[in-house]
N, C-alpha and C positions, 0 to 999 in steps of 0.2 A: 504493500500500500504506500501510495506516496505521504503520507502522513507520520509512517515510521521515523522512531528516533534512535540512533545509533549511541549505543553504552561508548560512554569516555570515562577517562582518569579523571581526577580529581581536578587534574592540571587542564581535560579537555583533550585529552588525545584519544583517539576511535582505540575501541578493543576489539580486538579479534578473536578471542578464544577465553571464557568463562565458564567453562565447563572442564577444560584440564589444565594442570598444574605444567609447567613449564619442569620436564626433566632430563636429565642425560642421557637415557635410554627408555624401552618401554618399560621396565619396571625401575627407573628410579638412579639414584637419586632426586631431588629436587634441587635445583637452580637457587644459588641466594639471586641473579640475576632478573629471577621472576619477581619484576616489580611489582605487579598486577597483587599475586599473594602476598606478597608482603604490605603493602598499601590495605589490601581487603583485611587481614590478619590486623593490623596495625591499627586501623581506625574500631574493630570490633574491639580490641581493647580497651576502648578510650571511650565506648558507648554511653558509658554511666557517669555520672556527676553526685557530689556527697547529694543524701537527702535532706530534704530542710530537717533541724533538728526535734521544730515541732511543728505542725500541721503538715504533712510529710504525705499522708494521702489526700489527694485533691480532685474534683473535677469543677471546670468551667463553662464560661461560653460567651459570647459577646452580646450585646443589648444597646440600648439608649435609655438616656434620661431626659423624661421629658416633665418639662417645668410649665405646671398649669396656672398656680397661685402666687402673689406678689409678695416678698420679702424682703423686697430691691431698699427700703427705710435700714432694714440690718447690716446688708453686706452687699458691696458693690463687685464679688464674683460674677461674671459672666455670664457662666453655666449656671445660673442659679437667679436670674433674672426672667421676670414673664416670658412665655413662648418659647424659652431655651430649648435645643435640644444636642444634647453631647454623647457620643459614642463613648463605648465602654466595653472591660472587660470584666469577668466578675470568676473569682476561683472560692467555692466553698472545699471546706476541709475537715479532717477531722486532727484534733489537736494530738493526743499522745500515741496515734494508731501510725504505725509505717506504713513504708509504700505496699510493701504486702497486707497488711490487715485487709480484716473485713468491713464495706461499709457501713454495716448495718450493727457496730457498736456502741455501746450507751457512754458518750463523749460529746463536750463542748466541741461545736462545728465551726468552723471559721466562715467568715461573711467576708470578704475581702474587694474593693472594690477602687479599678484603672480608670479615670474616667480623662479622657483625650481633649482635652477643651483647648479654645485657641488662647489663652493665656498660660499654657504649659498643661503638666500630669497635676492631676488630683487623685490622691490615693487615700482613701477611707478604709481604713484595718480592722475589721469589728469580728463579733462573732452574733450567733446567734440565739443570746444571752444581753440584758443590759448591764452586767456584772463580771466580775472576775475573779477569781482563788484570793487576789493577794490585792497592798493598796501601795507597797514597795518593790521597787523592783530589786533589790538589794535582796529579796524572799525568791525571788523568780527562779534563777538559776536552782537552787534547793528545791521545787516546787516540782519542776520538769522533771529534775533528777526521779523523784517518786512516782510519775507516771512511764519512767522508762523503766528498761530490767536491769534487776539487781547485777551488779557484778560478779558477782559468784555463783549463785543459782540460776545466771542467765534467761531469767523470768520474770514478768511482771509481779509485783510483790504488794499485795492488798495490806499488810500491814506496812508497809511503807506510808501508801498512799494515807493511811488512816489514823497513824502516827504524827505524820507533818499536819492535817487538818483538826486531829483533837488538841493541839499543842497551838493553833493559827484558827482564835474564834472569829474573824475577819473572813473567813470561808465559809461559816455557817450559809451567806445568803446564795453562794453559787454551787453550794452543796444540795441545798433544799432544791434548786431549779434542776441542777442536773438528774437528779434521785426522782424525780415527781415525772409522770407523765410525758413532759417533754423533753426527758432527757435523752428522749431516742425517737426522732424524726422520722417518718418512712422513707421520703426523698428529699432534696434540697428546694426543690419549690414547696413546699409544705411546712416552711419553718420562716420565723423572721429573720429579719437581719437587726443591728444597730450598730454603730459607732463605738457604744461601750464607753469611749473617755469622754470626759468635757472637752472639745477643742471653743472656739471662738469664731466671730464674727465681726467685720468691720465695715462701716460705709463711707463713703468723700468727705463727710463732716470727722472722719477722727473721731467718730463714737464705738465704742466695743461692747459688744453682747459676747453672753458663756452660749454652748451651742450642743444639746445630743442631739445625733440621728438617729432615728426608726428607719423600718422597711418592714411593712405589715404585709404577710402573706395574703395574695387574693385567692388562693386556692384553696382556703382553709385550712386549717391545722390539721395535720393525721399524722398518728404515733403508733409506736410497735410496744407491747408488752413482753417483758425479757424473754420469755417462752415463745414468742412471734417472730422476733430479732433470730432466735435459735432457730426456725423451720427455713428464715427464707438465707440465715447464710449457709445451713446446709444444701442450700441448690445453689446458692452465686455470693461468690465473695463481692462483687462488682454490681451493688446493686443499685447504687446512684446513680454511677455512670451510668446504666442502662438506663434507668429514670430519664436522667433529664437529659442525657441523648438522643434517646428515641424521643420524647414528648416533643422536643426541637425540631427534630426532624418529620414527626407527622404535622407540625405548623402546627401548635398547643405550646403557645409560648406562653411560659409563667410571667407573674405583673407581681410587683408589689409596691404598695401606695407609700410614699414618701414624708415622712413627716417628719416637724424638729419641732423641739423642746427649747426654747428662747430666755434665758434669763438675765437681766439690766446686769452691769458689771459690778455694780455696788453691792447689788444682794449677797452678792457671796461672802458678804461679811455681815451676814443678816440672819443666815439658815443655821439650823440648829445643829443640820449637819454640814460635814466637807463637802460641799457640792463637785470638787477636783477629787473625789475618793473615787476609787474603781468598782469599789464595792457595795457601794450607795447607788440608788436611784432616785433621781427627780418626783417626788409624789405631783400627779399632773392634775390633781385639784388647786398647785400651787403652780404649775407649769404649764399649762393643759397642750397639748401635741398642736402643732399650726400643718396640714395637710398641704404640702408644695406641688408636686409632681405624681409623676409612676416611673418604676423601674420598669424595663421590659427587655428577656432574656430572647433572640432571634435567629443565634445565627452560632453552630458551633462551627467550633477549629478546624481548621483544613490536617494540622498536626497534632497532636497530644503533644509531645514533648516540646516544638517549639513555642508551643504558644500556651500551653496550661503549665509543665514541668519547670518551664523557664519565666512565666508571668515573674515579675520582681515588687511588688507591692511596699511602700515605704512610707508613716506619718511626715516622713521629712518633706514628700512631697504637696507642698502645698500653693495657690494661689491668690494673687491680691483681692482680698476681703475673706480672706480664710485665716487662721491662724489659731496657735494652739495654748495651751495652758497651762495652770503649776500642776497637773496631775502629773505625782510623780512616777509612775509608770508610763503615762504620755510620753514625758518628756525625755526616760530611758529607750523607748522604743525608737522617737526618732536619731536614734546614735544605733540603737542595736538591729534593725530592720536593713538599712541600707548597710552595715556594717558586713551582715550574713548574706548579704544577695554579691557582695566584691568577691567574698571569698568562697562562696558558692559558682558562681557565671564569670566573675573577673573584674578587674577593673573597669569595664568599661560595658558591664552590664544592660547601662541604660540606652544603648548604642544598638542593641537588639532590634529586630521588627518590634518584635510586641510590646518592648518597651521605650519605645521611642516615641516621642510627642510626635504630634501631628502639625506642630506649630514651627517656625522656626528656630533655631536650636542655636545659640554664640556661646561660647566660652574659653577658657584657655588652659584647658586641661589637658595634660601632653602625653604622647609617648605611653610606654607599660604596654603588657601582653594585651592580644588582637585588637589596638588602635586602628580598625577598618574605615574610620570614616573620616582620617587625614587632618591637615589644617583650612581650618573653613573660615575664619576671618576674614575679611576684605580685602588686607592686605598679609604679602607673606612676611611683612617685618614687622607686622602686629603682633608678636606672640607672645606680649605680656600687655600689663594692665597699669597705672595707663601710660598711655602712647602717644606718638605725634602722627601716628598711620592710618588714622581712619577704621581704629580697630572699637570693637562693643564696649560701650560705657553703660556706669551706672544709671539707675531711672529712680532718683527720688521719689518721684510720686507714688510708687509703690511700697514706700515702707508706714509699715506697720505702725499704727498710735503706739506709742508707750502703756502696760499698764499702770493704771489706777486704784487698782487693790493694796491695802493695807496689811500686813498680821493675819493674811488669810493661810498662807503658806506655811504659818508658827505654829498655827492654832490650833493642827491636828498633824502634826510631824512626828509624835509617838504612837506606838498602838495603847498605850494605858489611856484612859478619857475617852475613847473611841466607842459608841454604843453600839455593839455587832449584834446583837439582838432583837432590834424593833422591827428595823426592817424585813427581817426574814420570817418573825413571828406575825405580822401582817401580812408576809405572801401564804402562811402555814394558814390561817384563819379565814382565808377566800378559798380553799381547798372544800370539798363536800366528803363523806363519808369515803366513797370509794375509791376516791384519790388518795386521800390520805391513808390508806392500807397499801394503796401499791406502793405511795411512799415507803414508807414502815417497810414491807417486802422487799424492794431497790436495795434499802442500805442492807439489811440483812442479807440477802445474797452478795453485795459488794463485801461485806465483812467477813465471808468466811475462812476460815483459820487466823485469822486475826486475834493477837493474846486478848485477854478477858479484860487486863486494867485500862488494854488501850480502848477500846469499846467501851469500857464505863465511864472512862476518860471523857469519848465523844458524847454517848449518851448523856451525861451531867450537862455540856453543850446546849444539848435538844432540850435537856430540860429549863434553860434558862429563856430556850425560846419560848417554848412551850408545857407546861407539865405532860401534857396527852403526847407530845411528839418522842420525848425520852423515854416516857411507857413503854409507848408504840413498837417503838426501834425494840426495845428490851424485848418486848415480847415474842419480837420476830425474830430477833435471832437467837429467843430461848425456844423456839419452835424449832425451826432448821438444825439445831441440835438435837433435837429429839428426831429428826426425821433420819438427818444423816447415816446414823446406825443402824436403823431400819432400811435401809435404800442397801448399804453394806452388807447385812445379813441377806439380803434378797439375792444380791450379785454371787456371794459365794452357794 
């Protein structure tokens, strides 16, 4: 067929023979001179890239955002102005599961979201949770450690995990969300997304707002019961990506409605809580949600690997009338996000298709492994800052107001004074009967073989949330003990 394309080298030279190995005779040796094998040998080596250290299983897909309501008084962002509409990437995940896990484990999901606007990358890092384990990141590193496997036993270790949360009452509120109902999703379109930190807002006058994002599922919420999760990963480890592959591809593209949480910048020295805590939520009788847009997911990858394995997602990446805040896990991520994506992809990561703006791009950053896309300045003796060659300057007009906050950053910088209770004993109390048992069941099957002080350690916990929720837990994992023996005599 005239349409035929001829196999080349890397380099672009036609091959001739891909089916035998280049040898001295018919039986052999092999040629070191066979380039061909060795090139093909050589790059199959080199297939794999570390995996992210957490959110490590992933699937994506591309969308737009489109901006229906006016917020244009908060932030003079672009993309976030009436009738906007900005293309996107969007990779959900799951937090402590590797590239082989199953997706259909009971784990905080990541909500991650590229959004290509003509004032550069916006990248919004959330999960699909408005909370987080920890309110330091200085806890983080420790955190992760216990959702990986132990060192020695080369296994994931429930008293670990259950260890570092009876010891970190600051977890109570993402423990009770992950444990309940929704800690296990069927698919990624069937869960929210948020923001998760405070970041900011800013408009022309040099006014700043604090800022959470939502993304409410339009597809409504549907969840797996642990015994559910078990029937469909025995048929498919891969069962998001089927999900929201296939649903993309029959034109069943998921939507979810947009909304922020807006608060004056002064209030923050007003709330009873840390409004910059990771572990707090906005009560939205004091915040109420302002409904902006819709996400809408369209169009998957042409590639898995280059465009979902390699997506780079960073809080650093941000645009004028965006900006971020004293959350101090916020403020660790934008150092440690782009820090892991250098040394994951390279230095010059952002130089990728998938992560490269769609705007135009000036800087003066040099040299270092695959620099593919040269010197781009105007001039070639522009290549520092500043110059007399017509090379990219600064643009005042883009920076950022100064904050205005007082003693807001002092005021809860230890965990003692911190109430880790209210909040989750409010999410406990909106719970009905049947929830609250599968709760109760979650942590009990999450606890098993877990020693007894550590569990009454956690228990005591529950109990300060709730007296019925400490019960609860108790009861259920004094049942599972009484089962397990029984389940063991049956086996033998």
């Amino acid at each position: 067929m005239s349409d035929d394309k001829t196999m080349t080298t890397s380099a672009g030279a036609p091959i001739a023979d891909n089916q035998n190995s280049m040898t001295a005779g018919p039986r052999g040796p092999v040629l070191m001179q066979d380039y061909q094998l060795i090139e093909k040998l050589a790059h199959q080596n080199r297939e794999r890239i570390p995996e992210r250290v957490v959110h490590a299983k992933g699937w994506g897909a591309y969308g737009t955002l489109r901006i229906t309501g006016d917020i244009s008084k908060y932030t003079r962002a672009k993309a976030l102005q009436p009738g906007a509409e900005t293309p996107l990437i969007l990779r959900f995940s799951t937090v402590a599961g590797e590239l082989g896990a199953a997706d259909a484990e009971r784990d905080v999901r990541g909500f991650a979201i590229k959004f290509y606007t003509e004032e550069g990358n916006w990248d919004l890092v959330g999960n699909n949770t408005p909370v987080f384990f920890v309110r330091d990141p200085l806890k983080f590193p420790d955190f992760i450690h216990t959702q990986k496997r132990h060192p020695r036993t080369n296994l994931r270790s429930a008293t670990a995990m259950w260890d570092f949360w009876s010891l970190s009452p600051e977890s109570l509120h993402q423990v009770t969300i992950l444990m309940s109902d929704r800690g296990l999703p069927v698919a990624p379109m069937f869960m929210n997304g948020y923001g998760s930190h405070t970041y900011s807002f800013w408009n022309d006058s040099g006014e700043r707002y604090w800022v959470k994002f939502h993304f409410k599922t339009r597809q409504g919420h549907k969840v797996y019961t642990n015994e559910e999760a078990e029937q469909v990963i025995g048929r498919t480890r891969e069962s998001y990506q089927e999900e929201l592959f296939g649903a993309i591809e029959r034109g069943e593209y998921p939507q979810w409605t947009v909304q922020v949480q807006i608060m004056p910048e002064t209030d923050a020295e007003k709330t009873p809580y840390n409004p910059f805590d990771l572990t707090k939520v906005w009560p939205h009788g004091d915040y109420p949600p302002i409904e902006i847009g819709v996400l809408e997911l369209n169009r998957n990858p042409d590639n898995y690997f280059a465009e979902i394995e390699q997506v780079a997602m960073s809080p650093s990446n941000i645009v004028p009338g965006i900006g971020h805040s004293p959350d101090k896990m916020l403020q660790a991520r934008v150092f440690s996000y782009a820090d892991a994506h250098r040394y994951r992809l390279g230095t010059h990561y952002e130089a990728l298709p998938v992560n490269a703006p769609k705007c135009p791009v000036h800087h003066y950053h040099k040299d270092g492994q695959m620099n593919f896309f040269g010197h781009k300045s105007t001039s070639a003796d522009a290549y520092y800052e500043p110059n007399s060659f017509g090379g990219p300057k600064e643009d005042p007009s883009v920076k950022e107001p100064p904050l205005k906050i007082s003693g807001v950053a002092d005021r809860y910088n230890h965990r003692e004074g911190n109430d880790d209770f209210s909040q989750p004993r409010a999410l406990f109390n909106l719970f009905d009967e049947g929830q609250k048992r599968r709760l109760f069941a979650n942590i009990a099957a999450a606890m098993g073989g877990v020693p007894d002080e550590i569990v009454e350690r956690q228990c005591k916990l529950f109990d300060q949330v709730h007296p019925e929720y400490g019960a609860g837990v108790r009861a259920a994992v004094a049942a599972g003990k009484q089962e397990r023996p029984a389940a063991i005599s049956a086996a033998e």
